[in-house]
N, C-alpha and C positions, 0 to 999 in steps of 0.2 A: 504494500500500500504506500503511496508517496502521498504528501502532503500539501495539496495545489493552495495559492492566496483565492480566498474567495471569489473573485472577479473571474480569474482564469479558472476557479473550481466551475464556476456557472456558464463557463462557455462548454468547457466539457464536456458538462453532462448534457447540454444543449446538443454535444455535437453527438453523445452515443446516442442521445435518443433517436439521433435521424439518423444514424446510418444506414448507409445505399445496401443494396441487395446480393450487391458485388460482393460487399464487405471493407469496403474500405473508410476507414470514420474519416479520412478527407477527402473525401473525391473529387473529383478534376472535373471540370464543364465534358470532356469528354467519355461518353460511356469506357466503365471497365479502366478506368484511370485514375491512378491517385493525383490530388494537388499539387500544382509545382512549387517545389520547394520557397521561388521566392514570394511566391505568392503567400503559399503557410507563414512563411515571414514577416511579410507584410500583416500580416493579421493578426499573429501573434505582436508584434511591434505597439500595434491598435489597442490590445492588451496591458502592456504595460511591461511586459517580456524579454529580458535585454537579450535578444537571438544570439549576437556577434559574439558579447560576454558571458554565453551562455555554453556557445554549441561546443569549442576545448575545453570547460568542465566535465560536459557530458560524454565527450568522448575521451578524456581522462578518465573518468570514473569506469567506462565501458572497457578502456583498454587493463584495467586492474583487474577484472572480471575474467573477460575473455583475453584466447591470446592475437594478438595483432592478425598476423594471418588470419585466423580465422574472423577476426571480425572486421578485417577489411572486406573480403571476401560477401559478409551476410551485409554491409551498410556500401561497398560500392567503388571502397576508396581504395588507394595506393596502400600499400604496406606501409609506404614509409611514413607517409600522414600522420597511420594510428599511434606508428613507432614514438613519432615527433608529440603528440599528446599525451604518451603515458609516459614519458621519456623519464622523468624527475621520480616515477611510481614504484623504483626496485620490487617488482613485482616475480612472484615465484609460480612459475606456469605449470610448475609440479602439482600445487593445490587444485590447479582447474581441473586437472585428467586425475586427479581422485574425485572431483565430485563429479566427475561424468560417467563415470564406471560404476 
């Protein structure tokens, strides 16, 4: 469970309750399509949401988690990108392939 600010909680749940049929809780003006990133940006921005100073938290946090390969791989990016985000994280990739097994 993560802890939204109230404003951003109430877009949310605004936004599961419509989700498309597709399945995707942003959907894109085009059928079978997610929203484009800058666009979810823009909207989050509207929010209150600092995107820029947000998104190398999040994928700092992501790369502690999983290991870079692999989560370049499931979000899109270069290896080195995720490298370049967890980089300060001395992270031990040993724990992940015990909790995967």
């Amino acid at each position: 469970m993560i802890a939204l600010p109230a404003q951003l909680r109430e877009a949310v749940e605004l936004l599961l309750a419509t989700t498309t049929d597709d399945g995707w809780l942003f959907a894109g003006q085009k059928a079978a399509r997610p929203m484009h990133p800058s666009h979810l940006a823009r909207r989050l921005r509207a929010f209150g949401v600092p995107v820029a100073a947000a998104r190398p938290s999040a994928l700092a946090a992501l790369a502690h988690r999983i290991p870079a390969r692999v989560l370049a791989d499931l979000l899109g990016f270069g290896a080195q990108t995720i490298c370049n985000a967890g980089a300060d994280l001395k992270v031990d990739y040993a724990s992940y392939a015990a909790r995967r097994t």
